[in-house]
N, C-alpha and C positions, 0 to 999 in steps of 0.2 A: 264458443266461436270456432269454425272450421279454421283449420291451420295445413296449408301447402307449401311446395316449395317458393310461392312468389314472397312468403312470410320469409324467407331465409334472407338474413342481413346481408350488406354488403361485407366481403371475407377478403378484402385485398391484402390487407395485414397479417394475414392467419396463415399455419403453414400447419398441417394435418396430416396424420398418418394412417392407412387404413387395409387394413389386412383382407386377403380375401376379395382385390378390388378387381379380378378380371373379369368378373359374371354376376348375373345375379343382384342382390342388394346390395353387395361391395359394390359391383361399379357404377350402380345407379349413383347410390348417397356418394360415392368419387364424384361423379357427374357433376352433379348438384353443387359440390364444395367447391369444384372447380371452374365452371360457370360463373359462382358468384364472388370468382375472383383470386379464391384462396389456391396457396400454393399445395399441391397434391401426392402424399408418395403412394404409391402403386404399391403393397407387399405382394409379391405374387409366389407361387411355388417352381414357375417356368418362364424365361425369359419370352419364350413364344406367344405365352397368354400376354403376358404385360404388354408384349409390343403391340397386339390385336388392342388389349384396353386404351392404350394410348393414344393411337389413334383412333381410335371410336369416339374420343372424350376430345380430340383435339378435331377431326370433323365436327363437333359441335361447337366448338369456341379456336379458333384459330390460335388465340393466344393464350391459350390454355396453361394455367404454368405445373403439369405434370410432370412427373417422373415415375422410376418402378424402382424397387429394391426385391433382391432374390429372400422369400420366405418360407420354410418348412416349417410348419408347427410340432411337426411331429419330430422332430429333432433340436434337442435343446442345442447343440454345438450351432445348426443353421441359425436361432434365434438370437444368441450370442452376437455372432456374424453381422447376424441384419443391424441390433440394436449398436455394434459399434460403428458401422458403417453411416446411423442415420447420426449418432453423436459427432460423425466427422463432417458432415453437412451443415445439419443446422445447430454450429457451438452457442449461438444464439438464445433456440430452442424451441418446442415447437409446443404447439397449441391444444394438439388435443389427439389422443389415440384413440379408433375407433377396434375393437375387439371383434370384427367379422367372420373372419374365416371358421368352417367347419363343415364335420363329417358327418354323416345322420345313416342309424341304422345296419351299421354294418357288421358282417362276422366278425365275431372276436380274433381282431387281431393285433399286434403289438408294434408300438413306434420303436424307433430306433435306441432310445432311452430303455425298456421296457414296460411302458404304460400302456394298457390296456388304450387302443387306437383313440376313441370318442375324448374319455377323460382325459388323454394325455391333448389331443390336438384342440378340442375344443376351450377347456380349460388351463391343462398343465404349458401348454406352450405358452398360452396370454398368461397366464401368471405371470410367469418367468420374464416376459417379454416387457410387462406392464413393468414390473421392478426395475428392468435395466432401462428404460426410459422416461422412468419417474425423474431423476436430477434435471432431464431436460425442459418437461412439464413444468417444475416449481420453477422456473425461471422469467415463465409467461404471468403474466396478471391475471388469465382469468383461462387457465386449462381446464380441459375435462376427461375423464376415460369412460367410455362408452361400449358395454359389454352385449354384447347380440343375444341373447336366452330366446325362450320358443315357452306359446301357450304350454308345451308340454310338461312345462316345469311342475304343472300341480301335481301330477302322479308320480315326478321323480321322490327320490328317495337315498341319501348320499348313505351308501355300505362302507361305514368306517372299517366293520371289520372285514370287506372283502371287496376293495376298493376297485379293484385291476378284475374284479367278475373269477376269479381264479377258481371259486367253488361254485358258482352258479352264473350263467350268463344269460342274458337277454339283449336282443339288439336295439327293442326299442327302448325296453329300461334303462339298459348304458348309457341313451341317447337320452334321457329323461333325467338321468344322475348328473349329465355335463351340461344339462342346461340349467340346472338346481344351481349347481357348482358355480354358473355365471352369476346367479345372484347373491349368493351367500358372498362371494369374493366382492361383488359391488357391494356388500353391507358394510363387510368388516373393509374395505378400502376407505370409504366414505367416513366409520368412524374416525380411521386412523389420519387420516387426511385434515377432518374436522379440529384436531387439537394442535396438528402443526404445520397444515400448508392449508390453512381456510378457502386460500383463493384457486385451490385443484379440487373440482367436481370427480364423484364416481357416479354415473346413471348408465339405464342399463334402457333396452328396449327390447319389442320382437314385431315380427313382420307378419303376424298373421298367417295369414292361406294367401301364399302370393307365388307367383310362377315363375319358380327357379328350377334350376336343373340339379338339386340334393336326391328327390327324391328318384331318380332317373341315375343317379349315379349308386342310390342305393339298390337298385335294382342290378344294375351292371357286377357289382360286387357280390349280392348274391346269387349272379348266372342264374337270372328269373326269367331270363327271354325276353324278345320282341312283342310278346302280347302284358306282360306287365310293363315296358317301356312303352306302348302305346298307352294301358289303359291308365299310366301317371299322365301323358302328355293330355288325353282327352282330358282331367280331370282338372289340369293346370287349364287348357283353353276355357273349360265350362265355366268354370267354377271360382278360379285364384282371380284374385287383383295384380295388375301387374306389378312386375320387379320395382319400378319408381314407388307406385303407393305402396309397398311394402318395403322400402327403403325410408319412404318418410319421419315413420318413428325413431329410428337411427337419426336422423339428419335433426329432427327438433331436441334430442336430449342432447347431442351434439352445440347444438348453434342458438337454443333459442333463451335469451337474457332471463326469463321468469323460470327457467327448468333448477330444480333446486336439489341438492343432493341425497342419492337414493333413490330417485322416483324412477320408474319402469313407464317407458311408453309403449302404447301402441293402438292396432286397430280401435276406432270407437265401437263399432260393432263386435269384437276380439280376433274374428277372422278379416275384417274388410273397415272399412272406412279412413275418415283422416286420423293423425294422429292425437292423442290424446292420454293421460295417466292411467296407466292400468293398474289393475289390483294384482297383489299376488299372495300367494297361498301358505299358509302357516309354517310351514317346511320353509319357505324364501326368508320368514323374517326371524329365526331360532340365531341369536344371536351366540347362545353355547357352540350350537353347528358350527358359524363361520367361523366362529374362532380358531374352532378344531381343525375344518376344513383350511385355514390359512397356516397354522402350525403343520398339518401333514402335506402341507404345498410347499412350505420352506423346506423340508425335510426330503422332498422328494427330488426338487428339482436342484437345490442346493442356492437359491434363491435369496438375497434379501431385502426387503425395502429399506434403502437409504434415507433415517433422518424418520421411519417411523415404527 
């Protein structure tokens, strides 16, 4: 059965976190949460972006109950920050983190930690970030963490022994390692969840071929020119589903009661359709991997989850 946003429950009770919500599939599935009632934090990396989402989101619901919180992924000190900032908010606690935000394809360059850009922002941040807002999570009856991964996860490949690209790099394999990296972390989260906070989901999703501005920002980054920034944008008009339907997967492992932990959503057709349970790839389900992958994620970022 097709599933849309009009399947999205009422969220009045909910109060959601969601990275990466200025553009794009952040601020769509933001939209949509917020719309349907639920209270909204904005993580953004610039106060300018967030103030443009807020408004965007609150011209479509007046009483929108938004807000934004300042987000660097690429800086564990910035993630620190946020995550204490949103424990000062909601003592409460909140409902469910959505793992959005990320970089796609770029030269090898390094965050401010020293992690190789992709790994560190796509993954090493929401790690980090997921841990220090776990206590808030297990306080709700029915949270979830929800990791954004990409079809490209099948070719990824997680280089234990050269994790930061130091001896060999590739832009889109980096980018193929941090999407790996989202699911292996949704495996081993979900275990560890599963024996001591039953009632915290980890599910992951991805958006298909949908029309965002990553792959236009990876072009800017590797100084490709105006004819590679045209010939993404034709390819977004021709071709992508927009930001909404490629937000929808995000929004159903987020919100929808039958989503059970672990499952990957996304297009029914893999690039396009409603959403639906995707399959993933033997590399996604090496539970020796996440393990490893979650021990060299404590270690790196200095990291731990409380209580698992």
């Amino acid at each position: 059965m097709s599933w849309s946003a009009a399947d999205v429950p009422d969220l009045s009770d909910r109060t959601y976190v969601v990275t990466g919500a200025n553009s794009g599939i952040g601020y769509e599935a933001a939209r949509v949460l917020a719309e349907r009632g639920a209270r909204v934090v904005l993580a953004c990396r610039t106060e300018s972006k967030a103030r443009d989402a807020l408004d965007g989101i609150r011209r479509a619901r007046g009483d929108a109950r938004v807000e934004s919180g300042a987000l660097d992924l690429a800086s564990l000190k910035s993630v620190r920050a946020f995550a204490a900032d949103v424990a000062r908010r909601f003592p409460e606690g909140v409902d469910g983190l959505v793992n959005n935000a990320g970089v796609m394809a770029l030269p090898r360059q390094l965050t401010e930690d020293g992690f190789e850009s992709q790994l560190g922002t796509n993954h090493l941040g929401h790690f980090a970030l997921t841990a220090l807002v776990l206590p808030l999570l297990v306080r709700r009856p029915a949270a979830r963490v929800v990791s954004v991964s990409s079809g490209i996860h099948w070719v990824g490949r997680v280089r234990f022994d050269d994790l930061m690209g130091e001896r060999r790099y590739h832009d889109w394999m980096a980018y193929a390692q941090s999407k790996l990296a989202n699911l292996l972390f949704t495996r081993e989260l979900q275990r560890r969840l599963a024996g001591r906070h039953p009632h915290v989901l980890a599910t992951a999703a991805h958006p298909g071929y949908s029309a965002t501005n990553l792959l236009g920002a990876s072009a800017r980054a590797w100084n490709r020119g105006a004819l590679s920034a045209r010939t993404y944008a034709a390819g977004n008009a021709l071709f992508a589903q927009s930001a909404l339907a490629g937000a929808l997967p995000t929004v159903r492992a987020l919100v929808d009661p039958a989503a059970q932990g672990g499952e990957f959503y996304g297009p029914s057709l893999w690039l396009w359709g409603a959403p639906v349970v995707a399959s993933q790839s033997r590399a996604a389900r090496d539970d020796a991997a996440a393990h490893e992958l979650w021990a060299a994620s404590e270690r790196l970022t200095g990291e731990r989850f409380e209580g698992l």
